[in-house]
N, C-alpha and C positions, 0 to 999 in steps of 0.2 A: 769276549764273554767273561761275564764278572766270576771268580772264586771267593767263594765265602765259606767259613768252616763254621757251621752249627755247635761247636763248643769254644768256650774257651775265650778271651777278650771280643770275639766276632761274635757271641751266641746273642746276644740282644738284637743285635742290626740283624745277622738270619732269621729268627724270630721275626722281627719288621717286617724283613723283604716277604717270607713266609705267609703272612699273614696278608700281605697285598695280594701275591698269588692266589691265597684262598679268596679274597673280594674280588676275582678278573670280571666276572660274567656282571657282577650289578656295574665294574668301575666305568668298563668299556660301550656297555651300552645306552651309561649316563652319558656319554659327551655328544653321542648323535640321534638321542629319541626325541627334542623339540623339530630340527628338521624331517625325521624321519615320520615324527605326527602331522605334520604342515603337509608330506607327500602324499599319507594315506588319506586324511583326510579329503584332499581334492578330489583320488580317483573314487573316492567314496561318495564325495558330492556330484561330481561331473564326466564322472566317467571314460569313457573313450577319449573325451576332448583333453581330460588331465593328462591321460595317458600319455598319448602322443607327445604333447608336449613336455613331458618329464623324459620319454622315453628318444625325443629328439635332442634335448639338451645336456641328455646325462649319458646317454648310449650310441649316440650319432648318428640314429635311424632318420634315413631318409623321410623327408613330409609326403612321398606319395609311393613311399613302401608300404605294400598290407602288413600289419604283425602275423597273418597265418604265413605260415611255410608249407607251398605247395606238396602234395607225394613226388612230383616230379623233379625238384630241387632236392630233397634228401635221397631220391636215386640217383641221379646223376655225381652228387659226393660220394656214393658208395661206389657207383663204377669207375671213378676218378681216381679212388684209394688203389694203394698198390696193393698187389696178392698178397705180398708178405705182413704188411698192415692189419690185411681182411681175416689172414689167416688168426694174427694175435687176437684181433678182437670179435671172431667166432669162439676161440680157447675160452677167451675171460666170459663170454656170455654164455657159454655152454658151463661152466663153472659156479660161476651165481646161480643159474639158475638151477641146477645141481644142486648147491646150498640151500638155497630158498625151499625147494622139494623136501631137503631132510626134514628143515625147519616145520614144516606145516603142517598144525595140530589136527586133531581128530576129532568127528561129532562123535558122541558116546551115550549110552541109558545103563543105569545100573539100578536094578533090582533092592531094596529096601524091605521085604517085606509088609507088603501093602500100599507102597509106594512108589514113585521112581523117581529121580532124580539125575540131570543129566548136563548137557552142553552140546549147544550147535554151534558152529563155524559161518557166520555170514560174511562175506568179503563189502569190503564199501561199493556206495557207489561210483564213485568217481574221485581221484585222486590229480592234485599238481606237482611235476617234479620240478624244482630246481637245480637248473645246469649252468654252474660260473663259467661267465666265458668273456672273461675281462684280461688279465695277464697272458693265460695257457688257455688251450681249449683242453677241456674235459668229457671226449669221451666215456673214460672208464664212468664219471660221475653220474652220463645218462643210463650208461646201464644196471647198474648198482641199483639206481631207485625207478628206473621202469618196470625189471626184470618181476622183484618180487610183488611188484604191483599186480603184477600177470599171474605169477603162481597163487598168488591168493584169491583171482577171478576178479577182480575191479576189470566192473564194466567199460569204463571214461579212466583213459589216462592222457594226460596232458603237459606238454613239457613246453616250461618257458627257459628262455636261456637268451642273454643282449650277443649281439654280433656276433650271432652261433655261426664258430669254425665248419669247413670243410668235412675235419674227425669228427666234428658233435654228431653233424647234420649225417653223415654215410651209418655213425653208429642208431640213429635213429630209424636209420632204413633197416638196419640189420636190425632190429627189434621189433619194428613194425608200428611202431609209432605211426599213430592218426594228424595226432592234435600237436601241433609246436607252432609255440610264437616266439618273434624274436624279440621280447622286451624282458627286463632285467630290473635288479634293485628292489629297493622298497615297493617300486610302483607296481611290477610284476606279482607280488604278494600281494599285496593291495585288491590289485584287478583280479585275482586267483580268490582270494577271501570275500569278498564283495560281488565280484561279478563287473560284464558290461555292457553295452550290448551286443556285441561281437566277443564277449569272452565269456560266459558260462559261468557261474560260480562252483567252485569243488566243496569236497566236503573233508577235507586234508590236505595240507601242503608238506610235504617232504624236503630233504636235500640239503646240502651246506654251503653258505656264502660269506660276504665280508661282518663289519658290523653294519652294514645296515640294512642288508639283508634280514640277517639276525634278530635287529632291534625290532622290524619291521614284522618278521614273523611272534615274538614276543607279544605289541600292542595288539596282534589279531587274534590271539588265542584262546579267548573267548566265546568269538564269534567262527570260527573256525579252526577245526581238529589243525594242530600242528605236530610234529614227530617230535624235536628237541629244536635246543639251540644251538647251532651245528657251523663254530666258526668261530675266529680264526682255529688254524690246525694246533697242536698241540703234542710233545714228544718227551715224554721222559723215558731215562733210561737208568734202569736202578742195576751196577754192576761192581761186582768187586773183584772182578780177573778175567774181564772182556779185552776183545784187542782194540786198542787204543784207535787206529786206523780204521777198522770197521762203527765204531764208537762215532765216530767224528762224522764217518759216510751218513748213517742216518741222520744225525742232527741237522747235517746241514742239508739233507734231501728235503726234510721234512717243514725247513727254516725257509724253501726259496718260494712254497706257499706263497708267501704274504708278509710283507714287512711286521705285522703285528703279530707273527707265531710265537707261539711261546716253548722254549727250547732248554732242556735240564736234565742233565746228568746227578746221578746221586751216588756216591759213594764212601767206604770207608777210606779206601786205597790211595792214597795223596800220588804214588808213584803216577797210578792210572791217570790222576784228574788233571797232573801236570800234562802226562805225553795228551793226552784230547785236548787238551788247551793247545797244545801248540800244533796237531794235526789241523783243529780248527780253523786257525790263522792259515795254515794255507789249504788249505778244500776249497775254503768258500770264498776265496780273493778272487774267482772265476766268476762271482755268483752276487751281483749288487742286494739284491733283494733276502739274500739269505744274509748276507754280512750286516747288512743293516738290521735285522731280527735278530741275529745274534749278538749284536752290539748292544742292540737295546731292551733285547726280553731275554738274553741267555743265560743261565744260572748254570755254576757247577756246585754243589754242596755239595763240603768235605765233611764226611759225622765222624763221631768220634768210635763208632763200631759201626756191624752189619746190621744191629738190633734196630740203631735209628737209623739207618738207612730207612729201612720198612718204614718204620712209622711217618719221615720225612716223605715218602714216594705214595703211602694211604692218605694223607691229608692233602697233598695236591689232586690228588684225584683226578689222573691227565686223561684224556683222549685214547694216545698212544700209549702203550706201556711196553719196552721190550726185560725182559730179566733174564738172567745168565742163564737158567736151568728148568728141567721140570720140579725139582725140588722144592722151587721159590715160589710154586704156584700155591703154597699153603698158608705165605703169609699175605696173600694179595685180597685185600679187600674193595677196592676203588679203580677201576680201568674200564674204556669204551671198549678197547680190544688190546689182547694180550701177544706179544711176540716174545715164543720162548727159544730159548739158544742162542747161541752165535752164530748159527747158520742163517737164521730167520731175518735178513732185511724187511722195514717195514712197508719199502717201494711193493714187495709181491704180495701183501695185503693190498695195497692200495690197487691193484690191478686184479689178479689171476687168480687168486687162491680159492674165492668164492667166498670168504664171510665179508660183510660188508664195510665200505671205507668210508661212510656218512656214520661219522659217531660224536656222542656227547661232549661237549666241550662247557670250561665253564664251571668246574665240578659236581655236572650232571651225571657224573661217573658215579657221582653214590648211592643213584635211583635208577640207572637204567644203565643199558647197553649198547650197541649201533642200532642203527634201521634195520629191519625183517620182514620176513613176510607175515607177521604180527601183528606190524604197524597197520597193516591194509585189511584188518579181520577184527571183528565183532564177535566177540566170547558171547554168549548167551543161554543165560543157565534156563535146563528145565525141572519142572516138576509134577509131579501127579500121583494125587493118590485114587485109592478105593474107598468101599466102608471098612474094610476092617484095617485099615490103614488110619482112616480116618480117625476110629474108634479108638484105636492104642495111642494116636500121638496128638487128638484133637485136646483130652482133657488138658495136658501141656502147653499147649499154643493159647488153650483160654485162660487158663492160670498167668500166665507171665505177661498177658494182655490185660487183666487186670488190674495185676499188680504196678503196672505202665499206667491205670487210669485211662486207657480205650478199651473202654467197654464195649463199644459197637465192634473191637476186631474180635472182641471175644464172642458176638455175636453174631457173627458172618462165620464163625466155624460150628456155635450149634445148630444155627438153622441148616443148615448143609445136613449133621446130622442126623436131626429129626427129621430129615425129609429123605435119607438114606436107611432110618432104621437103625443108626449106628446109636450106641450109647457113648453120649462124652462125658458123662455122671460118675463115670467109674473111679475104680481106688486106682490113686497115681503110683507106678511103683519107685 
């Protein structure tokens, strides 16, 4: 894991390196969007027949396996799962969707005098979730993005996920999952955004994958609702009197992801960023796929105070973010989701806690947050007036519609008028 100190004969090269981090999201999804257009475009031209064929040579699905996943295959994984398994993954889904609950906003009318003004809540129609299931299977990941699918009322939910595990397939039972196929990658987005004939098209896709997953949900975005760019994972940890040994545990949890995670430590404390340097060297010599992420994407800045810490830890704008205290949450401007203390591993976000582990990566951190039960809901403001509603706030509406040069909106407020009786003639106050 490289050290580099942000002041001092090193502060140009930080700067550099700094500045690469801030380009991740456009660097990494330039080197695979010419093949990832060449995928979608096929199941976009040809359908099922693309599918197959990508979904055979890239995922190793059988030629005369269905992509549906019977009910009866995802119960036979849940009864298959041990008790104590079933038990964890009741916890974590009783949890989410506990979260999801708090989360979900309210229809409302408020009174105006003469008016109302207000918001209803429409849940989508139907929703796609993706569930990676290439290295690890990811359970927790089908719950995560089924769960709050359901608390928002989305009619059609649908989960794709390639050579879905055993966990995936039993957590799907536990959630009640209808719809699952077993196709992955670009092409799974693709078939999801587009449609097939055997796949439906949704109206949002969810969930986080490799890059080209990623890239794949980027080129459809357009054409269909997407949540974020949600991948590779991503862990900074901004501390200046953490224990070095718990320090190191996240990094490299977070690192065995995906060879492409991006993994960083920020501190003022050289004592600290020496002992994580060398806890690092041995945690992850267990763990090829984390040593490899940290060889090749791990940073530790060393700044020259707490002050640039901050500002070094807001301009990466990670995913993860853990900080020493509740104190630090005053200078935090940029985080998917936030772990405060030294008690707070970021593994029990990723499973139990209930706020969600599909979050921005990419530095989408400085517009948005993880997935919610948000994502699956349709804000939709109302309004209504009366006459004498009309009357007090029409002469207004006509004036500034004028002054705009549409005349006709100024005209749709007095004919309403004159045919209520209202006067929009009157002195403005």
């Amino acid at each position: 894991m490289k050290l580099i100190r942000t002041y001092g004969k090193s502060s140009s090269e930080a700067e550099q390196l700094l500045q690469q981090i801030e380009n991740r999201s456009a660097d990494g999804t330039a080197r695979v969007e010419a093949s990832v257009k060449r995928i979608v475009a096929a199941i976009r031209s040809r359908g099922d027949d693309a599918l197959r064929q990508h979904a055979m040579r890239l995922d190793g699905l059988a030629a005369d396996a269905p992509f549906l996943v019977s009910p009866e295959e995802m119960k036979a994984a849940w009864e298959a799962t041990p008790s104590e398994l079933q038990k964890s993954l009741k916890l974590a889904a009783k949890n989410i969707r506990r979260f999801a609950q708090w989360q979900m906003p309210t229809s409302w009318t408020r009174e105006a005098g003469g008016f109302q003004t207000g918001q209803r809540c429409f849940p989508l129609r139907s929703a796609g979730c993706y569930v990676p299931g290439g290295r690890y299977p990811l359970p927790s990941t089908l719950l995560m993005t089924t769960i709050p699918a359901q608390v928002a009322g989305v009619a059609r939910i649908v989960v794709v996920s390639p050579r879905p595990a055993k966990e995936t397939l039993a957590a799907a039972h536990l959630a009640g999952v209808h719809e699952f196929y077993r196709i992955g990658g670009a092409q799974a987005i693709a078939a999801l955004a587009y449609g097939t004939a055997h796949i439906p098209r949704v109206d949002k896709i969810v969930g986080p994958g490799n890059l080209y997953v990623t890239t794949a949900k980027k080129l459809v975005a357009f054409d269909c609702g997407v949540d974020m760019l949600a991948g590779p994972t991503e862990i900074v940890i901004a501390s200046e009197n953490g224990n070095p040994e718990w320090i190191a545990a996240d990094l490299v949890a977070q690192s065995e992801h995906d060879p492409e995670a991006l993994a960083i430590l920020v501190t003022s404390n050289q004592a600290l960023a020496k002992a994580v340097s060398q806890q690092l060297d041995a945690q992850s010599s267990s763990s090829r796929i984390a040593k490899q992420a940290l060889d090749s994407n791990g940073v530790i800045f060393v700044t020259e105070n707490p002050m640039q810490t901050t500002v070094v830890t807001n301009r990466i704008a990670p995913e993860h973010l853990t900080i020493d205290g509740e104190r630090d949450l005053s200078w935090v401007e940029h985080a998917g989701s936030l772990f405060v203390g030294t008690q707070t591993p970021q593994s029990m976000g990723d499973y139990v806690s209930g706020p969600n582990h599909v979050l921005p990566t990419g530095r989408q951190a400085r517009t948005r947050g993880g997935l919610s039960v948000l994502d699956f809901l349709r804000i939709v403001t109302t309004q209504q007036y009366d006459g004498a509603g009309l009357a007090q706030l029409g002469p207004h509406a006509a004036r500034l519609a004028e002054a705009e040069g549409l005349t006709a909106h100024a005209a749709s407020v007095r004919i309403r008028a004159a045919k209520s009786g209202a006067r929009t003639q009157g002195k403005v106050d």
